[in-house]
MARTIRO-287342 format. One line per 5 residues: number of its first residue (from 1); their letters; for each residue y, z, x of C-alpha. Coordinates in pm, 1 decimal, decimal comma. Example, Ala and Ser with C-alpha at 12.3 -4.5 7.8 and 13.67 -1.06 7.14 Angstrom:
1	AS	-450,0:780,0:1230,0  -106,0:714,0:1367,0
This chain:
1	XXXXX	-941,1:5502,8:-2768,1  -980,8:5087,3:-2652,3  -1253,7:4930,0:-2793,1  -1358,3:4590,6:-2791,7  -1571,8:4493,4:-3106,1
6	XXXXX	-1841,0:4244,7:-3056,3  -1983,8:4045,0:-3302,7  -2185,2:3708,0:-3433,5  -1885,8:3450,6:-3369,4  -1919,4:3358,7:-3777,0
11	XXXXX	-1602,7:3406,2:-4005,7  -1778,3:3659,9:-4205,3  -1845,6:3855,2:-3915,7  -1519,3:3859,8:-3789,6  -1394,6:3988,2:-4131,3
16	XXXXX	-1687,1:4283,8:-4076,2  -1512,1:4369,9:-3771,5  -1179,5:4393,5:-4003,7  -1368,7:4607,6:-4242,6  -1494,4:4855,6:-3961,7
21	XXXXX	-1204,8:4885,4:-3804,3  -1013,7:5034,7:-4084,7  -1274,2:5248,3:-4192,8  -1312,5:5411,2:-3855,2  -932,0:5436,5:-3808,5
26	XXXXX	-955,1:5241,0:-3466,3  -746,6:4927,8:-3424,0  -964,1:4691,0:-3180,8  -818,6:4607,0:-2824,3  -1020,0:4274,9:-2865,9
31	XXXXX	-1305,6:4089,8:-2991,4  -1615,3:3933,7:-2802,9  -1815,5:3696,7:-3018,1  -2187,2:3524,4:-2948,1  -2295,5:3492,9:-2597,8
36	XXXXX	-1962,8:3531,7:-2418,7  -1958,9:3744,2:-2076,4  -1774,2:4090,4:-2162,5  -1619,3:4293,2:-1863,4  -1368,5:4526,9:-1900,2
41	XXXXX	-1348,4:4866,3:-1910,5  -1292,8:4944,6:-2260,6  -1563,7:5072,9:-2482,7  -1715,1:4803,5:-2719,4  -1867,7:4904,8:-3083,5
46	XXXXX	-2119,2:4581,3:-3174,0  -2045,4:4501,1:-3545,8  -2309,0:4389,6:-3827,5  -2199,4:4118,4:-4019,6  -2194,3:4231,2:-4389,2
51	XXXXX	-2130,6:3978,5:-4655,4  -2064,5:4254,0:-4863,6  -1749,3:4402,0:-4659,6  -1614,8:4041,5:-4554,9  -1574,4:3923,0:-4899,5
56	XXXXX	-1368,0:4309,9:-4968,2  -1142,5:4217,6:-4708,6  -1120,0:3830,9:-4822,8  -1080,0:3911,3:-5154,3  -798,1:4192,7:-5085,1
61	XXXXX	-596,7:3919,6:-4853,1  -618,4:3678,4:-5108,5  -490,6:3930,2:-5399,3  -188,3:4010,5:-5189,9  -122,1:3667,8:-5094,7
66	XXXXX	-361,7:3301,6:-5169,5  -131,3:3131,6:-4889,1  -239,3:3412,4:-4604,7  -624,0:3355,9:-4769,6  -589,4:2972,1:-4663,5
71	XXXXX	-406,9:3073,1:-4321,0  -696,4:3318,8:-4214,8  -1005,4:3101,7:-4306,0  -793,7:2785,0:-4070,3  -633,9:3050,9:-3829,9
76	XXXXX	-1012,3:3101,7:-3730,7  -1115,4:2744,8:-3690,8  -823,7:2711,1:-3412,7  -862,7:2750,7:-3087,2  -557,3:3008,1:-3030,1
81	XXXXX	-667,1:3225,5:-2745,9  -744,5:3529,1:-2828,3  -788,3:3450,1:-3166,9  -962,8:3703,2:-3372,4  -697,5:3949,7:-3204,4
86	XXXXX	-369,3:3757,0:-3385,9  -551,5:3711,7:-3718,4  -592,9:4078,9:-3698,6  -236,4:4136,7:-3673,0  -187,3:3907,9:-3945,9
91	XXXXX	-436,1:4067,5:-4150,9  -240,6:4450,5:-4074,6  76,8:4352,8:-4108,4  25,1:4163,2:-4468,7  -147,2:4545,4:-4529,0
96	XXXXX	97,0:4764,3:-4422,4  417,6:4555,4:-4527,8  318,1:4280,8:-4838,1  301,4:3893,4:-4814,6  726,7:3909,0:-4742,2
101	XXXXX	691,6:3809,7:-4340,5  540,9:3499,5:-4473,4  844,6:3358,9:-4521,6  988,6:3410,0:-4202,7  820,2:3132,7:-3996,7
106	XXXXX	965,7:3298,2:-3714,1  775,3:3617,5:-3737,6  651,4:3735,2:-3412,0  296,8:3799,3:-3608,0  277,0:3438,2:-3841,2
111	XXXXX	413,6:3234,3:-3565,7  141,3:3212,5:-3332,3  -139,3:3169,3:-3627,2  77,9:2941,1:-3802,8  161,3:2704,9:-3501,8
116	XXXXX	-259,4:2728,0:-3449,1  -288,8:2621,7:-3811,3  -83,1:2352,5:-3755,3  -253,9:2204,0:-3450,0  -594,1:2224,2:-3654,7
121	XXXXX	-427,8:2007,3:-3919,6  -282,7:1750,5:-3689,3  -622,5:1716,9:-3510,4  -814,5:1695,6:-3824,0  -609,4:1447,7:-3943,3
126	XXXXX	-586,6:1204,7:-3676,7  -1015,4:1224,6:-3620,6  -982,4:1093,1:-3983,0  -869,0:766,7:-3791,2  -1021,2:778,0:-3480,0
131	XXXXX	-1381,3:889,9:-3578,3  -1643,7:560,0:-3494,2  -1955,1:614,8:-3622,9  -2276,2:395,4:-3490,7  -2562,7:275,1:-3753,0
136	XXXXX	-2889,4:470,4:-3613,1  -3176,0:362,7:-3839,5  -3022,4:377,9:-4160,8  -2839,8:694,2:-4089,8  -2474,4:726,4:-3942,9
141	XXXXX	-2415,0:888,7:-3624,5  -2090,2:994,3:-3442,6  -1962,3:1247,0:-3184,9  -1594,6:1367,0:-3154,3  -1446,1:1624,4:-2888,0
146	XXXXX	-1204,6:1813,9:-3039,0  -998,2:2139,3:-2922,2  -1049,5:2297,4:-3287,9  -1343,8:2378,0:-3497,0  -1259,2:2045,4:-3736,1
151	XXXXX	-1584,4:1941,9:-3910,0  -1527,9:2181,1:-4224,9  -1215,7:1945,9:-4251,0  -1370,6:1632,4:-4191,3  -1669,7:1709,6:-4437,5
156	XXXXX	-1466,4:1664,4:-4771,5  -1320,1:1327,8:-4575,4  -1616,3:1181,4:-4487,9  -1826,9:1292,0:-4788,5  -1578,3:1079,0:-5006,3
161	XXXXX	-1560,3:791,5:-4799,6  -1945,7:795,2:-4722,4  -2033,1:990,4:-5066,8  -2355,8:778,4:-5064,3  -2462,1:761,5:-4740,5
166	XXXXX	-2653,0:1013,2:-4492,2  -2456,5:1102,1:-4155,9  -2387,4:1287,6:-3926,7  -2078,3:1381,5:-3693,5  -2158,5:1608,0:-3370,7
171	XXXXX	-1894,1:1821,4:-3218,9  -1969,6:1809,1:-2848,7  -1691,5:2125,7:-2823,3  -1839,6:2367,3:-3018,9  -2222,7:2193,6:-3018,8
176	XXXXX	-2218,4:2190,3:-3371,0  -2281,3:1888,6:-3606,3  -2202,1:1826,1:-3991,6  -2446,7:1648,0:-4155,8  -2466,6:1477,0:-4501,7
181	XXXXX	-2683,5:1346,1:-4764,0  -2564,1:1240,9:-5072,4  -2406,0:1514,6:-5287,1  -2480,4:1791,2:-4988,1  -2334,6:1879,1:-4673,5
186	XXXXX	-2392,4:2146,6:-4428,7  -2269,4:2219,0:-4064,6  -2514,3:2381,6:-3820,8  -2563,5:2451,0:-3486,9  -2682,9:2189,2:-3229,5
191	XXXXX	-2712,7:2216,1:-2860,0  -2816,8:1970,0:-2618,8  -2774,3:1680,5:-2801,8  -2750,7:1334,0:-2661,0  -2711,6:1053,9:-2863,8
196	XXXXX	-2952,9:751,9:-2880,2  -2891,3:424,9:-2718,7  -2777,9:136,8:-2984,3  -3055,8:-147,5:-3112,9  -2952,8:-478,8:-3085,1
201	XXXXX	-2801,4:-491,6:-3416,5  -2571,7:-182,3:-3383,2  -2475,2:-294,5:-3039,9  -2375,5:-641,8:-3130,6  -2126,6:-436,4:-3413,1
206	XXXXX	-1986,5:-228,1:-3140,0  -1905,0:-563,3:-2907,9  -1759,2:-702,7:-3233,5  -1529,0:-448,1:-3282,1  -1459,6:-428,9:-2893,8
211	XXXXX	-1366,2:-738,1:-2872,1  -1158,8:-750,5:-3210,8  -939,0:-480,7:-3099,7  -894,9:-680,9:-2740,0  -814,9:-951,8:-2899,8
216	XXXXX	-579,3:-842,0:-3121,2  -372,4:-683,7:-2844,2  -52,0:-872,4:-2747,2  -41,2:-881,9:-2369,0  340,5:-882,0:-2386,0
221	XXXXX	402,7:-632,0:-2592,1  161,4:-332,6:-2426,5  338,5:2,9:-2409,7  57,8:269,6:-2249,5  309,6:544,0:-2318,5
226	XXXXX	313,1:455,8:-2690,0  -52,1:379,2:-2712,8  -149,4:726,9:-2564,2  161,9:922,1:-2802,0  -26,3:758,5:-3106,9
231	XXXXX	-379,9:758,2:-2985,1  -389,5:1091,3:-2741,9  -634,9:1025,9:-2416,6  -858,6:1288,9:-2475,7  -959,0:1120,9:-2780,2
236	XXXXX	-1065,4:803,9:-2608,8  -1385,4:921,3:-2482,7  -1580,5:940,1:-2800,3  -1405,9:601,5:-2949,3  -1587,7:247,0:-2933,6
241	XXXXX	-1327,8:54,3:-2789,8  -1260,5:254,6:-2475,4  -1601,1:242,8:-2338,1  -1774,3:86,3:-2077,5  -2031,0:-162,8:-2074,8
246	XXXXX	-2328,0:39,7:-2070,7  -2261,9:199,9:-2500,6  -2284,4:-183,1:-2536,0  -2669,4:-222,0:-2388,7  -2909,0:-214,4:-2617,3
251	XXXXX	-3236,0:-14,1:-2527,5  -3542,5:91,8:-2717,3  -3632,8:448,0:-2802,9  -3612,6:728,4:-3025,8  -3337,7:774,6:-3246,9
256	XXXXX	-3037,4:1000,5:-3155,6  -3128,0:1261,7:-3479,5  -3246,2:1677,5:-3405,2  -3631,1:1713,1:-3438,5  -3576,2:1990,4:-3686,1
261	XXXXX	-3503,5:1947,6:-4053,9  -3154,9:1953,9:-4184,8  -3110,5:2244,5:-4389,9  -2822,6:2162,1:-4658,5  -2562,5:2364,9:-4884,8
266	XXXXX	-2350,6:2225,8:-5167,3  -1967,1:2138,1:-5122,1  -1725,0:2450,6:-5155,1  -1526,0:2475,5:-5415,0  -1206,0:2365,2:-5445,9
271	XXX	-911,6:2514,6:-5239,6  -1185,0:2608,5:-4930,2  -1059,7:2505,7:-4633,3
């Protein structure tokens, strides 16, 4: 029999799902996470997240293989469509055969998670460069827009580089935001966030930098096509020096921060992804 298992969206949940599927002896046809429409015709079976069961399953993937640990926690950042369905197959196969398939980078099974894993890397690493974050009050504020679920990458980044400073970094993807204080950093949900108009002071640092990056331009030497290859367009839209004159006006008002307070958790441990 089909069934679709439906369940919180959280990587803990999705390893629930894992758990339950191999205890009822029923291979999912799919997964459905959060608030997403479902229609289809299959049956669906709506799955608890149990800390207890994900960590069996994490800790059993990881016994059999550490490098398929670090590929499952990343495979589910990505946005590979269909997602949780691949990591399954990952997760079956490394079961039913051992960790050997991991060395075929072909494999019909590792190639599509591993090529996902990839992306997530490349993104992560170029929002290391191309994040621009605005002084709000004391606290730093940025936005990005990526494809992938980044900001568990970015945190260890930007909690070196910033170790002493409070931030934040909202994901206008996923409407999610990491935020940081020093020696703590937790990522939490955040819809319908719009971020504050500069003061004068922060405004006058964003025409400064404008303006710097204009200037040091060489008119003759412009390439577009190479300026996009190393700095993708659909970054553009979150970085200082592409915008237009209105991020440059300052305007009084409230602060672009969530009303609620920031719950925190300490840094993973080392290896987490």
């Amino acid at each position: 029999m089909d069934v679709i298992y439906c369940y919180d969206g959280s990587f803990d949940g999705f390893l629930s799902c894992v758990f339950d599927s191999y205890a009822h002896r029923e291979p999912p046809a799919g997964f459905s996470s959060g608030e997403e429409a479902l229609y289809t015709l299959f049956d669906s079976r709506q799955v608890s997240t149990d800390p207890g069961h994900a960590a069996r399953v994490l800790r059993k993937v990881a016994a059999l293989s550490p490098e398929a640990a670090v590929l499952l926690r990343r495979g589910f950042l990505t946005c590979l469509p269909d997602r949780e369905l691949h990591l399954f197959r990952l997760i079956a196969k490394l079961l039913e055969e051992g960790p050997g398939f991991l060395r075929d980078r072909s494999d019909d099974v590792l190639y599509p998670v591993l090529r996902a894993v990839q992306h997530l890397n490349g993104e992560a690493h170029l929002l290391k460069g191309f994040v621009r974050f605005s002084d709000l009050g004391g606290v730093l504020g940025g936005e990005i827009q990526p494809k992938n679920r980044v900001l568990p990458l970015l945190a260890g980044h930007f909690g070196a580089r910033l170790q002493g400073e409070r931030f934040f970094l909202y994901d206008r993807t996923h409407k999610e935001a990491l935020f940081h204080v020093p020696g703590q950093w937790a990522i939490r949900p955040l819809a319908d966030f719009q971020m504050a108009p500069p003061d004068e002071a922060e405004a006058h640092y964003r025409l400064l930098w404008k303006r710097f990056y204009d200037t040091i331009a060489i008119r003759e030497r412009e390439n577009p096509r190479l300026r996009m290859s190393n700095m993708p367009k659909r970054y553009w839209a979150t970085m200082t020096e592409f915008q237009d004159a209105s991020y440059f006006r300052p305007a009084a008002g409230s602060l672009g921060l969530p009303d609620q307070p920031i719950p925190l958790m300490e840094p993973p441990e080392t290896g987490a992804p």
